[in-house]
Every structure is written in structure tokens, then in C-alpha cells.
C-alpha positions in Angstrom: -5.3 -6.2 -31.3 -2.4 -3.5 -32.1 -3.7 0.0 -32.1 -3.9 1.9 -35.5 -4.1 5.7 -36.2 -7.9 4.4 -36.7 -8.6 2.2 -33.9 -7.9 3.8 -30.9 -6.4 1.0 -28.0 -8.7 -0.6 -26.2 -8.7 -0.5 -22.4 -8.2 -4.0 -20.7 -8.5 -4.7 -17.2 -5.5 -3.1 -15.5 -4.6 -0.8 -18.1 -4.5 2.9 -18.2 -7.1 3.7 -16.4 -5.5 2.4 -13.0 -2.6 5.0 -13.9 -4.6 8.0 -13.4 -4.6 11.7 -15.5 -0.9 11.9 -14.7 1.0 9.0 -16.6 4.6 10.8 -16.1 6.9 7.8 -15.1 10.8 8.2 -14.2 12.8 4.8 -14.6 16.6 4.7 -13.3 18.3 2.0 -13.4 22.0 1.1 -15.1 21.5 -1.8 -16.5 20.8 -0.3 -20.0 19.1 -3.9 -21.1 16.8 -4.4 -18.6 15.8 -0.1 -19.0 15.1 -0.4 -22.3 12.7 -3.3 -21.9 11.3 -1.8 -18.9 10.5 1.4 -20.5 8.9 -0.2 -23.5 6.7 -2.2 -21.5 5.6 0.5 -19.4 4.9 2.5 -22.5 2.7 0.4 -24.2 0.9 0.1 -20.6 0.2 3.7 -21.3 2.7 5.4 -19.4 4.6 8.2 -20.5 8.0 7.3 -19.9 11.8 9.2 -19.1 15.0 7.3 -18.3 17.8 7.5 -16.6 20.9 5.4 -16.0 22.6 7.7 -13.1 22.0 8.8 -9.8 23.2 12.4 -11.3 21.0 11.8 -14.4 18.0 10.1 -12.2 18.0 13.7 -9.6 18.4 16.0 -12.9 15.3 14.6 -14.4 13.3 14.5 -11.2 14.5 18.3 -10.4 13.1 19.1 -14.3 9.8 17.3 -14.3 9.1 15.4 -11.2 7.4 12.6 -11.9 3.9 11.3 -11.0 5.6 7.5 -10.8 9.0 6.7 -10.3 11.1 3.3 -10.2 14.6 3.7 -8.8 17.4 1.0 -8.7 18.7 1.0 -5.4 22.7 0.0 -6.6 23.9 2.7 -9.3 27.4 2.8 -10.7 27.3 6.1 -9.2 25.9 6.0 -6.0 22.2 5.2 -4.2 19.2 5.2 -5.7 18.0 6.8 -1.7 19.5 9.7 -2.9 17.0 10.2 -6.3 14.4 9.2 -3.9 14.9 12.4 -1.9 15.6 14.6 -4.9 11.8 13.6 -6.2 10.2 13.9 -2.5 11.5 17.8 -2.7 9.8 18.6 -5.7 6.9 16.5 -5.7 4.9 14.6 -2.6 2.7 12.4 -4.5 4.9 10.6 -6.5 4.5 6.7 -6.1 7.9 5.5 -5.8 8.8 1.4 -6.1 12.4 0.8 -5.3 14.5 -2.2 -7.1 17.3 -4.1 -6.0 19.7 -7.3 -6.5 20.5 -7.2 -2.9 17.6 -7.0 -1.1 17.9 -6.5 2.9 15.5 -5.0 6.1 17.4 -1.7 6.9 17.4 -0.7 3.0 13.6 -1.3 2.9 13.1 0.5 6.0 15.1 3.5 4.9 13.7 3.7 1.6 9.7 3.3 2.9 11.2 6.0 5.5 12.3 8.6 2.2 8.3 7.4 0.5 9.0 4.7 -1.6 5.7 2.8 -2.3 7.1 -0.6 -2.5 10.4 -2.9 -2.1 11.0 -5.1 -5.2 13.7 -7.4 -5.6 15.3 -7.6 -9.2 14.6 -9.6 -11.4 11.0 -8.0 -11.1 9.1 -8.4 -14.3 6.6 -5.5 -16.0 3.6 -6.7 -14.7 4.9 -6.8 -11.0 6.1 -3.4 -11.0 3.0 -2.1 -13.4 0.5 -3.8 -10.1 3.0 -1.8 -7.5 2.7 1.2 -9.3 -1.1 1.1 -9.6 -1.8 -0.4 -6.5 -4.4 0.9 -4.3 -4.2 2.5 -0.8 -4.6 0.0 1.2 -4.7 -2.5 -1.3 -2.5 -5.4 -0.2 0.2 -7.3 -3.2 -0.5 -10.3 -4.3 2.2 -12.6 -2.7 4.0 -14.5 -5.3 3.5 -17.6 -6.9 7.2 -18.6 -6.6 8.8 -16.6 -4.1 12.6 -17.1 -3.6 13.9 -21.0 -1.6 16.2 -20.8 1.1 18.7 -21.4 -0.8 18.1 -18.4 -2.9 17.9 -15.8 0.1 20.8 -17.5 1.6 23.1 -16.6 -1.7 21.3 -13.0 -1.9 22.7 -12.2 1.5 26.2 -13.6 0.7 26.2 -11.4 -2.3 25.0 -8.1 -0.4 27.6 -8.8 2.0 30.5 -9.6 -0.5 29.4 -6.2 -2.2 29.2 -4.3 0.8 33.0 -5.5 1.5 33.7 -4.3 -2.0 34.1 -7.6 -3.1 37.4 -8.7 -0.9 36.7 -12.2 -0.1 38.3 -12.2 3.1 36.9 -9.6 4.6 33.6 -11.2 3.7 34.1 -14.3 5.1 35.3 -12.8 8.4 32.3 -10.3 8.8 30.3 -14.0 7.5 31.9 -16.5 9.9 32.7 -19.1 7.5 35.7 -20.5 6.5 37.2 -18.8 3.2 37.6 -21.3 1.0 33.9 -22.1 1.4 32.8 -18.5 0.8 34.9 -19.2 -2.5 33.2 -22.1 -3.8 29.8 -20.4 -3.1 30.7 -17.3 -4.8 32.2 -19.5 -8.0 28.4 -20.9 -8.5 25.5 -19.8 -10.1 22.2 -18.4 -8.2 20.1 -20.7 -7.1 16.8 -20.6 -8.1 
């Protein structure tokens, strides 16, 4: 049931009151999209929400009002999501940070834990994943997923990490990969599998 100036929202199990007093929540992330969707649903899951597309933008905000939450994209146009990590661990020690990303791989996670992110999502996370990583527990444990990614999937993820990370030059790619190039071609000309 919608809420009406009347008929204040009712609380449902593992709304609002998992947030906490402080509902400040920073989102940055450059896919303008999947931000705006994001920061709807967190809103009407009772958070009070600020957005940012830009590393630049993402540390100005943080600087201004650290928030109490934070979700960062790790891959900006303009640089690393790290780096608005560290901006909000300067102003503000409690913040529960939950880091997203396309390209998912160990030394990222381990470096982004290592500057206090909460938790290590891989894109395309959904509201209700981040919302439980947000309001998850110490010591609380996440829910492992009901479809986590094949083999196949993880497989492509890496190939596409790596093809970024050689700023998209196929040879180079297939070289630091080991496989022929004309295979690394064919891969990269399909879709993701699922």
C-alpha cells in the first residue's frame, strides 16, 4: 500500500529500520540508467539519497557531507572508484561502503576491503542485493546466490577485465592471454554468457 500524506509507510521486514538513524547514502556510478533506478529504489527503501557520476563528483560530495552508506562503481570514465573510497574514509570512519564492478577480480577486492569497503559486488547487482549488503550485520554472513555466475560466465568476465586492462588492443590481449588472436576475436564478437 503506497504511502499518503495520511497514512504514514508501513515498516516491512527489512525496511528502514535495518538502515539505522543515519539514512545518508552516496551512489557513484556512470552509467546514468542504471543510477537513476538505483537511487529510486534505494529511496523508496527509506534512504536518503545523493548521486554522483564522477570520481571528481563522487570525492566532492563525500568531502561535503560524508555519507553514512556509500556504493561506488569501481570503473568510472574518469578514473577509480578506490580513489572515492579513500576520500569518504578521511572524513568519515563508519561509513559502510559496497563496491560494484563489471570486472570483477581478487587483487581489486583485496585492495578495496583493504581502503573499508563492506562488500564486493559484481554488476549487474540488483536493489535488494545491495539494500541486504548495506544493512547487513557484523558478522552476519550474505546469502550466497541462487544463481551464481557458470564457468562460462567467469571465463568471459576475465577475458573482458583483461581486454580493458590492455585498453582494448586485441593483440596485446591475446599475448598477455596465451590464445591465438583470432580466437580472442571471435570470443569478444559474442554476447555474455549467462
Amino acid at each position: 500500500m503506497p504511502a499518503t500524506p495520511e497514512t504514514p509507510k508501513i515498516a516491512e521486514p527489512g525496511d528502514t529500520h535495518d538502515i539505522g538513524p543515519d539514512a545518508s547514502l552516496l551512489i557513484v556510478d556512470d552509467d546514468t540508467a542504471f543510477l537513476r533506478r538505483l537511487a529510486r529504489a534505494m529511496e523508496t527503501r527509506g534512504f536518503a539519497v545523493e548521486t554522483a557520476e564522477t570520481v571528481a563528483e563522487g570525492i566532492a560530495k563525500s568531502k561535503a557531507n560524508p555519507p553514512k552508506h556509500a556504493v561506488v562503481d569501481l570503473r568510472l570514465t574518469d578514473g577509480s572508484g578506490l580513489d572515492v573510497i579513500e576520500a569518504i574514509r578521511q572524513r568519515r570512519e563508519d561509513t559502510r561502503i559496497i563496491v560494484l564492478t563489471g570486472y570483477g577480480n581478487i587483487a581489486t577486492a583485496v585492495t578495496a576491503v583493504k581502503l573499508g569497503a563492506l562488500d564486493y559486488l559484481a554488476k549487474p547487482a540488483d536493489a535488494d542485493e545491495i539494500y541486504s549488503a548495506l544493512t547487513q550485520r557484523p558478522g552476519e554472513r550474505a546469502e550466497l546466490p541462487e544463481n551464481p555466475m557458470s564457468a562460462d560466465r567467469v571465463r568471459w568476465e576475465h577475458i573482458q577485465r583483461v581486454y580493458e586492462m590492455c585498453e582494448r588492443n586485441v593483440s596485446e590481449t591475446a599475448r598477455r592471454l596465451n590464445m591465438h588472436r583470432r580466437t580472442l576475436q571471435r570470443i569478444l564478437a559474442k554476447r555474455a554468457p549467462k
